[in-house]
Each structure stands twice: as structure tokens, then as C-alpha cells.
C-alpha positions in Angstrom: 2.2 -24.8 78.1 -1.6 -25.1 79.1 -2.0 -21.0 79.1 -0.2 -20.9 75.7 -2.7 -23.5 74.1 -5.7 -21.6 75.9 -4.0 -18.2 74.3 -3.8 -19.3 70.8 -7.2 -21.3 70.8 -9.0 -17.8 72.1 -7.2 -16.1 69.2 -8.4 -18.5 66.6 -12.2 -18.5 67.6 -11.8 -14.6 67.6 -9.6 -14.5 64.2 -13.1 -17.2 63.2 -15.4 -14.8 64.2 -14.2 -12.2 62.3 -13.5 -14.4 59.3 -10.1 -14.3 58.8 -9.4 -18.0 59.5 -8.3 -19.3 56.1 -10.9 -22.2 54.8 -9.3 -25.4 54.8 -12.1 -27.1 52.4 -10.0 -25.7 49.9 -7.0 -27.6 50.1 -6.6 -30.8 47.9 -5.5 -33.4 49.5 -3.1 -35.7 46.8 -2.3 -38.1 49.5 -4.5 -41.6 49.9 -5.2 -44.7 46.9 -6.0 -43.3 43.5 -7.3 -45.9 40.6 -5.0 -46.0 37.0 -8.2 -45.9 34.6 -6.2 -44.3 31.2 -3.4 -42.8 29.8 -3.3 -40.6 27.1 -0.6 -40.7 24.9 -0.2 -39.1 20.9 -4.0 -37.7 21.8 -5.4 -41.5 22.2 -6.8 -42.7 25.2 -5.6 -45.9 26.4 -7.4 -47.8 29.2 -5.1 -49.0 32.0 -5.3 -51.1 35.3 -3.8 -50.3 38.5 -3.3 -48.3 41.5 -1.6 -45.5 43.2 -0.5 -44.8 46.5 0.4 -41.3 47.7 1.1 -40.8 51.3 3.7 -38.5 53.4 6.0 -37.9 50.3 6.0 -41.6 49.2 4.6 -43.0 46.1 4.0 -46.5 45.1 2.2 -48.1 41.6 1.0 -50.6 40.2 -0.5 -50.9 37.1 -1.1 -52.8 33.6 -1.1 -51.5 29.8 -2.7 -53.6 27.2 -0.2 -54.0 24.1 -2.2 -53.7 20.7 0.0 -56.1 19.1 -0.6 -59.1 21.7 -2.9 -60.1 23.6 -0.3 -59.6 26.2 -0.1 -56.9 29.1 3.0 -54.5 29.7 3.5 -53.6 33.4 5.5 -51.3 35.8 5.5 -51.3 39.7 7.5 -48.6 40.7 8.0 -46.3 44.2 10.0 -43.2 45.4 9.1 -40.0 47.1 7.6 -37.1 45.6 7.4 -33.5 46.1 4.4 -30.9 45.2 4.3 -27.4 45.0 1.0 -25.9 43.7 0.0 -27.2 40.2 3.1 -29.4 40.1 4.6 -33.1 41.4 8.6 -34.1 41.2 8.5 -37.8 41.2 12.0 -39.2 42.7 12.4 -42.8 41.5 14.1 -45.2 43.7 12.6 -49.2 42.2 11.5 -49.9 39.2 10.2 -52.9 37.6 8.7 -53.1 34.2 7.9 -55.4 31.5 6.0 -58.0 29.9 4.5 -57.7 26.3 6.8 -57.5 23.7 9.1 -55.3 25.8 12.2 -56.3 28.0 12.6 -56.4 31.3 13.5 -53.5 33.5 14.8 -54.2 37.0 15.7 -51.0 38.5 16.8 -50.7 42.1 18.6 -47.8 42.3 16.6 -45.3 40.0 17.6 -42.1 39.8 14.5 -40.9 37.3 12.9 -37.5 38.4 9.9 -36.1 36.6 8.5 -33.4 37.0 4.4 -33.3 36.3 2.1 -30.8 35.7 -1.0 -32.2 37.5 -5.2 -31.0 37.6 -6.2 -32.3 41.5 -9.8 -32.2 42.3 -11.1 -34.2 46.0 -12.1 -37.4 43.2 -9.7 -36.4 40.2 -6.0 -36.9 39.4 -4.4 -36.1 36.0 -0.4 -36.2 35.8 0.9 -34.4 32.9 4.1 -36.7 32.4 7.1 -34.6 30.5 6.8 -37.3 27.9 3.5 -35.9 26.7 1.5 -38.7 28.3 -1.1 -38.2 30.3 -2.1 -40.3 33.7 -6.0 -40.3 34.4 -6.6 -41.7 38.0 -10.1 -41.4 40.0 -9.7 -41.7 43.9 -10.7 -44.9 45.2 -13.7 -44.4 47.7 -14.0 -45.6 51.1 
């Protein structure tokens, strides 16, 4: 076992030297604590409160809407796992809980809501095209 990992670290410093190692700066990393700031919806930006977690496939949120006809708040949590290939997230719901506002509750413990996202990922970025039409603008929390 030793030889093997001395064989196949002497073949990456000589696949390095030659440059055809393949540069890892350019992977985006989705996973960690993204902050909620807005969500677009009908082409108007509407400022939102919360968080998102992303790590190992699971997904957890938190977050606030204000409600224009109130001064009331309309909220969600929700969790699941997701999946993401390239320029695209599945969302698998598994809790739900939303409400508050003018709206009624949701209690949702056995979700079975998939969407699937366009998203634009940058290392401080997030934005999760939602197949409703809204938009999700999150900014990575920093350490």
C-alpha cells in the first residue's frame, strides 16, 4: 500500500511538471452558509432575511419575506438533499414549514417537492433560478 501511494504521488508531481494536472481553483464549491438577501419575482426585487445551509447533499433554510399588505412577515424553514450537475441544482424536499402573514400555515413532513434550478455560482455568489420564475439572490457568509 505504501509503494502504491509513493507510485501515484511521483506520477502526479510529474503529470504537475508537465502541466497536465487539472486546476482545482476552478471548481465552485456550493457547499457551506450562504445569506438570503432578495428574491426576484415578476422582475421586482424583494429584500429577504435568512440563511442557507449546503453541505454533503443536504440543504437547510431559513428565511423571512416581508408581506406588502402587513406589516407582517411570511416565512419558510425547509430541508432535503440536493443534487448538482454543472449549471443546475435538484432540490428534494423532505420538511416544510411556512407561514405567517396573511397566508396559512404549511406543516409539511413528508414533502415530496423536487425542483429543479438553474443556478449562476461564483466563490461569494449564489443565484437559484426557481422553475416558478423567481429568483433566490444569496451572498456567502464570510468566515
Amino acid at each position: 500500500m505504501a509503494r502504491d501511494i509513493k507510485v501515484r504521488l511521483s506520477e502526479m508531481i510529474v503529470l504537475s511538471s508537465f502541466g497536465f494536472m487539472p486546476n482545482q481553483s476552478h471548481t465552485m464549491v456550493i457547499d457551506g452558509v450562504w445569506r438570503m438577501e432578495s428574491r426576484v419575482r415578476n422582475g421586482e426585487a424583494i429584500p429577504l432575511t435568512g440563511v442557507l445551509f449546503m453541505m454533503a447533499g443536504r440543504w437547510s433554510t431559513l428565511y423571512f419575506i416581508p408581506q406588502p399588505s402587513a406589516n407582517e412577515y411570511w416565512g419558510s424553514a425547509e430541508s432535503g438533499r440536493y443534487d448538482l450537475m454543472g449549471d443546475q441544482i435538484t432540490f428534494y424536499h423532505v420538511f416544510t414549514f411556512q407561514g405567517g402573514g396573511e397566508k396559512k400555515l404549511l406543516i409539511d413532513l413528508a414533502s415530496t417537492t423536487v425542483e429543479i434550478c438553474k443556478i449562476v455560482l461564483t466563490p461569494e455568489i449564489l443565484k437559484i433560478h426557481f422553475p416558478s420564475g423567481n429568483v433566490i439572490h444569496c451572498r456567502r457568509y464570510s468566515e
